[in-house]
DRENBALO-665603 format. One record per atom (N, C-alpha, C): z, y, x; residue in one letter. Coordinates in steps of 0.2 Angstrom, whole numbers, plus 2048, in hexadecimal, padded with zeros to 3 digits. Each point is the difference from the previous one (the first is absolute). Layout:
N
ZYXA...
***
This chain:
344
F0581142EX7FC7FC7FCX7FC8047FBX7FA7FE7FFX7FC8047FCX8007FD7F7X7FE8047FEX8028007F8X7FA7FA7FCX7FD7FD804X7FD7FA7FDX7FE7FA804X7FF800806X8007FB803X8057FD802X8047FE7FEX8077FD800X7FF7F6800X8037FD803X8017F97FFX8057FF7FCX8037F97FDX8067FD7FEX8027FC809X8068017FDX8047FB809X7FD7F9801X8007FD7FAX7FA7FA802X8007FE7FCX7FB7FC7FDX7FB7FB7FBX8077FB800X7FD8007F9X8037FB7FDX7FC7F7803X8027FB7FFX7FD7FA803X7FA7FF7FCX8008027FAX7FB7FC7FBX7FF8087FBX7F97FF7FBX8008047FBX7FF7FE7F9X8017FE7FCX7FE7FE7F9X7FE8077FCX7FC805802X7FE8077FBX7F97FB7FEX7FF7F9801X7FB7FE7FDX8027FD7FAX8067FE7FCX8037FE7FCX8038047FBX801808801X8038017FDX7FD8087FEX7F9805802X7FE802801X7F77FD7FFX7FC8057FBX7F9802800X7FD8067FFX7FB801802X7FD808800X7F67FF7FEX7FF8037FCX7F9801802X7FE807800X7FC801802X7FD8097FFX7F87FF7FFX7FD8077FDX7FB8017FDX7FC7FC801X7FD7FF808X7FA7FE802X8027F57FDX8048007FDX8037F97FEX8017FB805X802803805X8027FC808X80A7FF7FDX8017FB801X8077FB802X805804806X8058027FFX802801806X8077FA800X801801807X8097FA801X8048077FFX801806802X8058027FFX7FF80A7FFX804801800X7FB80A801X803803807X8007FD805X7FE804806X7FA7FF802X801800808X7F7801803X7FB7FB801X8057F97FCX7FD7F8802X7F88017FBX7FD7FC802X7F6800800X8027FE7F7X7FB8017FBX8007FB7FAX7FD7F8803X8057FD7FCX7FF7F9800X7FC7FC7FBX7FC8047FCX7FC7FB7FBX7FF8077FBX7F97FB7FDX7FE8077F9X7FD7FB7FAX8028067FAX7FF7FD7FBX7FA7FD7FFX7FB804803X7F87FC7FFX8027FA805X8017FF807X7FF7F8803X8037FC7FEX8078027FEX8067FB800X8037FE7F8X7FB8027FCX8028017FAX8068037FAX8018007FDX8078037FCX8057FF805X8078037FCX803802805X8057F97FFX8007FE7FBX8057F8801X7FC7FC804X7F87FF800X7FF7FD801X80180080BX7FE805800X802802806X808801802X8058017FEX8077FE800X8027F9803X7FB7FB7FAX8007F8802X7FC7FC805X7FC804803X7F97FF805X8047FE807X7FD7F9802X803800806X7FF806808X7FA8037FEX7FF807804X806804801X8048017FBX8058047FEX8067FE804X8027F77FDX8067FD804X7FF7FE807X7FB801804X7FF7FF805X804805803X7FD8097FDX804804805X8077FF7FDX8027FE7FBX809800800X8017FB805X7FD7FB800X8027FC803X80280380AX7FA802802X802804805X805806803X8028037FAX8058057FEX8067FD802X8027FB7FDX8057FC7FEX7FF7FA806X7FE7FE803X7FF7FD805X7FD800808X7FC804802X7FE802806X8008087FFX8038037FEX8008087FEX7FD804806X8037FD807X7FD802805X7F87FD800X7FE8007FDX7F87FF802X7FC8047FAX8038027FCX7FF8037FAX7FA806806X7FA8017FDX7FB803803X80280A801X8038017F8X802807801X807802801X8047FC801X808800803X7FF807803X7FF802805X800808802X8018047FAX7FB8017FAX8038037FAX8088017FDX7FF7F7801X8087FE7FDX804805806X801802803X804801803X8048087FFX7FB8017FDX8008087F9X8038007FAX8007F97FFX8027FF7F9X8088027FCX8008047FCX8088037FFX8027FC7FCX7FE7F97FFX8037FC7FAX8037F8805X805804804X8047FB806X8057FD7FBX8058057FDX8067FE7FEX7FF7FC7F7X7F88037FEX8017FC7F8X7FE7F9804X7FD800803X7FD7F9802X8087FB804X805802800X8057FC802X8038007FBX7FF8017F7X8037FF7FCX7FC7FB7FDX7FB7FC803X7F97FE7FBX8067FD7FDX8057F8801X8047FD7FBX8008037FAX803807801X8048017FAX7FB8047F9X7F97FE801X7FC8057FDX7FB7FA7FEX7FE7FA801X7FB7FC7FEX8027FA801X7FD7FC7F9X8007F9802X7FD7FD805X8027F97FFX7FF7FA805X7F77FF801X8027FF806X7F6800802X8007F77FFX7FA7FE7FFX7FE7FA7FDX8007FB808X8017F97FFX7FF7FD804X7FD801807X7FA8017FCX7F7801806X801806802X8058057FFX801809802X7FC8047FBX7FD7FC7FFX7FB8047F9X8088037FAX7FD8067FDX8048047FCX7FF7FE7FAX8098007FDX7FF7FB7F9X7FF8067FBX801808802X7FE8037FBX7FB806804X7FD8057FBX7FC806802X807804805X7FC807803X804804803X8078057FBX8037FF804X8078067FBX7FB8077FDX7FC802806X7FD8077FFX7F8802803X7FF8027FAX7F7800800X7FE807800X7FD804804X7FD806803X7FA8007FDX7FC8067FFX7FB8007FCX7FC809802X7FD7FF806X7FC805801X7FA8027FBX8018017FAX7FB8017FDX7FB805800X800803803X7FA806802X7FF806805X7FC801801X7FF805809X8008077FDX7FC8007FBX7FF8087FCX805805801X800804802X805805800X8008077FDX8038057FDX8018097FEX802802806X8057FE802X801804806X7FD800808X802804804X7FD801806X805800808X8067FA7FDX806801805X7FF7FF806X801805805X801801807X8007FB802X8077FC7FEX8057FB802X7FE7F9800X7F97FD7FCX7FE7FD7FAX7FA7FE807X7FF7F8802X7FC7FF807X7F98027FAX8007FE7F9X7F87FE7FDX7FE8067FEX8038057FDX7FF8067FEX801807802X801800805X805806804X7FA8077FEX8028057FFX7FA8047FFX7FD803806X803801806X800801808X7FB7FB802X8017F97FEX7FD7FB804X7F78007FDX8018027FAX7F88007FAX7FD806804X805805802X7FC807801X7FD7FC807X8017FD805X7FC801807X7FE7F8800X8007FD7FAX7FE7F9801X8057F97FFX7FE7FC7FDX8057FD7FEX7FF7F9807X8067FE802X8007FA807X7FD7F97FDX8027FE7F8X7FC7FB7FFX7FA8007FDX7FB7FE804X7F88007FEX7FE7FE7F8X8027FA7FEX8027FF7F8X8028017FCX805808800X8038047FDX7FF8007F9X7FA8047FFX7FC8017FBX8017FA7FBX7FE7FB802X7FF7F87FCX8078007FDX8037FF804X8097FF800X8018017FBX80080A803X8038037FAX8008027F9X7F87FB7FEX7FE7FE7F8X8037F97FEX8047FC804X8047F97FDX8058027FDX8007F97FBX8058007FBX8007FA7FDX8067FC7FEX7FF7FB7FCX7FE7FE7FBX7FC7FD7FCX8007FF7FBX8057FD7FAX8018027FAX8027FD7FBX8047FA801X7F77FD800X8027F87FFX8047FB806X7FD804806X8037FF805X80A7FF800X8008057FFX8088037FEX8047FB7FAX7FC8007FBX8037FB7FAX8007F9805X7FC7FE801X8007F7804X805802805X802804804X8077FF806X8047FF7FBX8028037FCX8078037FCX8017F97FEX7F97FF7FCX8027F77FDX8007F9804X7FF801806X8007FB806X805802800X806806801X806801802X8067FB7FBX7FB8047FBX8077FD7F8X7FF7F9804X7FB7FB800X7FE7FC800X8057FB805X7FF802807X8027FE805X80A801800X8008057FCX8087FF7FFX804805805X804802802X805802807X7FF808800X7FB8017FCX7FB80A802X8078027FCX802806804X8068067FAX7FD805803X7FD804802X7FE806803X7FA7FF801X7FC8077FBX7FB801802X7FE808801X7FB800808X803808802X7F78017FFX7FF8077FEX7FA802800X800808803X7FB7FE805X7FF807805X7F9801800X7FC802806X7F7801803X802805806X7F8800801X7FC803804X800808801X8017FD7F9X7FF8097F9X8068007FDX7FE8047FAX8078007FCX7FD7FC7F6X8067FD800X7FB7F97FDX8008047F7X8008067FEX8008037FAX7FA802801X7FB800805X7FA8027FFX7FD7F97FCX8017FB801X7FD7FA7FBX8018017FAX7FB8007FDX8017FF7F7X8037FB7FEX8007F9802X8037FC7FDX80A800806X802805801X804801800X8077FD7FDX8038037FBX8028007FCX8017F97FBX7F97FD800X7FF7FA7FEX8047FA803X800800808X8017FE804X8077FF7FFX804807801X8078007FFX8047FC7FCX7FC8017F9X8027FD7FAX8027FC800X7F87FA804X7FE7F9801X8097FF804X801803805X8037FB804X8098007FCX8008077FDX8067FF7FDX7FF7FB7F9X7FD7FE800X7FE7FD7F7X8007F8805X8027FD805X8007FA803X807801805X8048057FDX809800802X800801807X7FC802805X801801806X802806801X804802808X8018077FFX7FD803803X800807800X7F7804802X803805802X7FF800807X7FC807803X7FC801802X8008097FFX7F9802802X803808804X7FB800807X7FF803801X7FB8077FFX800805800X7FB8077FBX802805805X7F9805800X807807802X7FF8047F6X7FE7FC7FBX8028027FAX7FC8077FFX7FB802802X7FD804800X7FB8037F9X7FF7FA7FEX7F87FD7FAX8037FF7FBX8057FE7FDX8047FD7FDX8028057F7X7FF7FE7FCX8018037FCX8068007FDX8038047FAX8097FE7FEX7FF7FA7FCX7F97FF7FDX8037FA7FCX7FF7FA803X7FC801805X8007F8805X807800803X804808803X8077FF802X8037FC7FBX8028027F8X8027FF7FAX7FF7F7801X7FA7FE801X8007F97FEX8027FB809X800804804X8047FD806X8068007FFX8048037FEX8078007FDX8037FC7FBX7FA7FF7FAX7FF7FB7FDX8007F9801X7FC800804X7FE7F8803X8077FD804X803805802X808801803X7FD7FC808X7FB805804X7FD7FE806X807801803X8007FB806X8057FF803X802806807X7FA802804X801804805X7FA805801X800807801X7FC806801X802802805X7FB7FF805X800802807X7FB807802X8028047FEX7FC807800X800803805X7FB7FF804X7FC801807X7FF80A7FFX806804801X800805801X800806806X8037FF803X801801809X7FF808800X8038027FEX801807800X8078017FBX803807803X8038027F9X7FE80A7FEX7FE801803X7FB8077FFX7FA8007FDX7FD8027FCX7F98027FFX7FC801805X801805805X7FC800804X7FE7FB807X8037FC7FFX8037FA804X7FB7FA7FDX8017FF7F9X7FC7FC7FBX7F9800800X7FE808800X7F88027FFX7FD801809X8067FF802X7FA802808X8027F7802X8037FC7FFX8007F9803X7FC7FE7FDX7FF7FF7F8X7FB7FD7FCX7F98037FFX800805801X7F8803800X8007FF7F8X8048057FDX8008007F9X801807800X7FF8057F8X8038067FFX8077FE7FFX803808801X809801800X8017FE7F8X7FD8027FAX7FF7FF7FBX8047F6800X7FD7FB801X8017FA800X8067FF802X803804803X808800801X8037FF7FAX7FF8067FCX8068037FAX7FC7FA7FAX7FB7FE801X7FE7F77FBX8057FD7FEX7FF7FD809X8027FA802X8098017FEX803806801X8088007FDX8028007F8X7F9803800X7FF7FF7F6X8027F9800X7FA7FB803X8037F97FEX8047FD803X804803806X8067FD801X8078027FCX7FF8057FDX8058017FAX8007FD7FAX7F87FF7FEX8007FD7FBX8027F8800X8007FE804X8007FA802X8097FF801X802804803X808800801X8028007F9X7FE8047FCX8048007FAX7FD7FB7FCX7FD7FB801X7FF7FB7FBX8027FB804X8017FE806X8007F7802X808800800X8027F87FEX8057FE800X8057FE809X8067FD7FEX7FE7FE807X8007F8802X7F87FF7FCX7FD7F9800X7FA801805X7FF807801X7F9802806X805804803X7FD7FF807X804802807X7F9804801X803806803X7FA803802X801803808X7FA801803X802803807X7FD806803X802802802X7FC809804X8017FD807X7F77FF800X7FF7FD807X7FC803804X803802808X7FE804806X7FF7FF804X7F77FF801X8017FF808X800805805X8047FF805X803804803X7FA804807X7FE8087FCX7FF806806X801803800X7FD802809X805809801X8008047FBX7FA8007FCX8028057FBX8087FF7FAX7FE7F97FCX8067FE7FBX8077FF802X7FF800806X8077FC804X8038087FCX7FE805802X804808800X8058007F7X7FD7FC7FDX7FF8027F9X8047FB7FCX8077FC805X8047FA7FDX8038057FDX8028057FFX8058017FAX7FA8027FAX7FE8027FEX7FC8037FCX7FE7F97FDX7FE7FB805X8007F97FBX8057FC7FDX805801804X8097FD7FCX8008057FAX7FC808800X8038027F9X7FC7FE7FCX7F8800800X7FB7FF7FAX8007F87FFX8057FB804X8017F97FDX8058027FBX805804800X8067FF7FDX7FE8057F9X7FD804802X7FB8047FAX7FF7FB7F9X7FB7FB806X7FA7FC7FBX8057F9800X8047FE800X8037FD7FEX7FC7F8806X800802806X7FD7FC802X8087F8804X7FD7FA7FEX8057FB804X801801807X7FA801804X8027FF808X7FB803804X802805805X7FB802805X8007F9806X7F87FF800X7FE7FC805X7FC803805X804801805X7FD806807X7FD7F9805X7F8802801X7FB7F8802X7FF802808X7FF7FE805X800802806X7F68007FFX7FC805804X7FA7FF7FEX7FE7FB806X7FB7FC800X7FD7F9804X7F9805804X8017FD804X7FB801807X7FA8067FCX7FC804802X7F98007FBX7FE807806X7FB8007FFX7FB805805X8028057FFX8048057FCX800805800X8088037FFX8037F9805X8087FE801X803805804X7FC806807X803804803X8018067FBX7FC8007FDX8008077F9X8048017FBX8027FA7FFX8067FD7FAX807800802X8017FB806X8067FD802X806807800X8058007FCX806801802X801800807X802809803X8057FD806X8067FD801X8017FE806X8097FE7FFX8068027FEX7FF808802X8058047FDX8008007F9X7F88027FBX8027FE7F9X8027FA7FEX7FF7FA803X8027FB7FDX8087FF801X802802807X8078007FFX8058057FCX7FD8067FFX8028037FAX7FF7FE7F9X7FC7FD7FEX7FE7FD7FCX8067FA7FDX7FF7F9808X8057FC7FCX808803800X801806804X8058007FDX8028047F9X7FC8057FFX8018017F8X7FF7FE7F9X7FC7F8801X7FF7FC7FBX8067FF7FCX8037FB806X8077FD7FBX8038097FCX803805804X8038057FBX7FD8037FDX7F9801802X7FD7FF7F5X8007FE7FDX8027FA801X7FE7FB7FCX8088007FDX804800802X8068047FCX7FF8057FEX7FF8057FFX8018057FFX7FC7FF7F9X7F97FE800X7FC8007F9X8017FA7FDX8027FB802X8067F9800X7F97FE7FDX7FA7FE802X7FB7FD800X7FF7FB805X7FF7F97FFX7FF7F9805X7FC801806X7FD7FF806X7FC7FE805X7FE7FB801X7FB800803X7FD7FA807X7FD803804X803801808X7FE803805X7FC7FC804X7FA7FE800X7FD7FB806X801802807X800803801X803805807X8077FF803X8067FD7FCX8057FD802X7FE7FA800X7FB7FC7FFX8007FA800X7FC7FD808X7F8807800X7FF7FC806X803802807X8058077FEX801802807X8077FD802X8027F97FCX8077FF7FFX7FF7F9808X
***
């Protein structure tokens, strides 16, 4: 079995990720879910996001989901999809669907790509890789892409169609980029904790200053997902196409951030998984345990052009899953292996 093209044993009959789940990204395109399925509507044609939540455009495709699933046009995607077993819990997570199948509230969790812009130059990374800039980039619109970002206003209207619609407890923000190159950043944050939702955000925390740390902590954000994938210096500055300098930063702010958050913010050390970082599992079980980190989350990396360059051999990965769990004793720091999950 290979490390990313993996199936589930079968499909579930029906899907409801139209009820319980939204997403928009930069370009203000509507997605049903975050794999490879097509966007299904955008802010400019379809209007706001409640208004297009309640649009019969929208319940048609539930309705297909939940009713003819096999005819559902990008079902072959589904078929990738690693949200097999949350989807056989729908009951226990959402209210009652409405008479007409139309949904009596907004989604549980609302995704929020808010911008493409990015500092770094991750190898690993399909939009920024600094390998794929150096000999040309495979998307011909790159360029456009890579200047989107949400607006403001745009941002404040989802938040308040969410309050609005009711059902929303999670709201997660990522991009294209890394979302602390937006100025109105932080504003953002505020906003969604100042409407009691819970927040996370993904970063690789590199832009970030101690008192925006200071007022993250403050706001008591709920989840810090630190997209770091190294645990060496030189690991960090030759994946990222950064100086080795930005290593010994970025541990300034993870220390300082350890010593101030409660444990009302969960924080992660997140890595996707290459030949190179695979080498380097202990040295990340020590500097999580250092900086006070809640959980290493080891990522399987996804398909990408420069995937024979990257990919872990077998032998490292089978070395690899077997020394997680015993360092993970040993520095008695938490995990999440993806690697146990798709090769299981």
């Amino acid at each position: 079995m290979t490390l990313v093209n993996f199936t589930m044993n079968k499909l579930l009959d029906k899907c409801r990720i139209g009820y319980r789940f939204g997403k928009i990204t930069p370009d203000k395109r509507y997605w049903l879910c975050c794999g490879p399925v097509s966007s299904i509507g955008s802010w400019d044609e379809d209007g706001t996001f409640k208004e297009f939540w309640k649009s019969q455009k929208y319940q048609d495709i539930r309705d297909v989901l939940q009713n003819d699933y096999e005819m559902f046009e990008e079902i072959e995607s589904c078929r990738y999809c690693p949200h097999y077993v949350v989807e056989k819990n729908w009951d226990s997570y959402h209210g009652d669907i409405n008479t007409n199948g139309s949904p009596n509230q907004g989604p549980k969790e609302f995704q929020f790509e808010v911008g493409n812009p990015c500092n770094h130059r991750c190898d690993f990374c399909w939009h920024w890789s600094k390998s794929l800039l150096e000999i040309g980039h495979p998307n011909p619109d790159w360029k456009e892409w890579s200047k989107q970002f949400i607006e403001w206003d745009v941002f404040k209207s989802i938040i308040d169609d969410l309050e609005e619609l009711g059902g929303c407890k999670v709201i997660s923000i990522s991009g294209g980029g890394e979302p602390f190159v937006l100025k109105d950043m932080m504003k953002m944050l505020g906003y969604v904790k100042s409407k009691k939702f819970e927040l996370k955000l993904f970063t690789n925390f590199s832009i970030i200053s101690n008192d925006d740390i200071k007022k993250l902590v403050e706001m008591e954000i709920d989840q810090l997902d630190i997209n770091i994938s190294a645990g060496t210096r030189e690991t960090y500055s030759d994946l990222r196409g950064v100086k080795p300098k930005e290593w010994d930063k970025l541990l300034e702010r993870l220390r300082y951030l350890g010593e101030l958050k409660s444990n009302k913010t969960f924080v992660k050390y997140v890595n996707i998984l290459t030949k190179n970082n695979i080498e380097e599992v202990e040295e990340i079980f020590s500097i999580s345990k250092d900086v006070k980190i809640d959980m290493i989350d080891f990522r399987v990396m996804t398909a990408h052009p420069l995937y024979d360059k990257l990919i872990p051999t077998e032998n490292q990965v089978n070395k690899f899953v077997k020394s997680v769990p015993i360092l993970s004793k040993k520095y008695n720091v938490n995990y999440w292996n993806e690697l146990e999950y798709v090769r299981s």
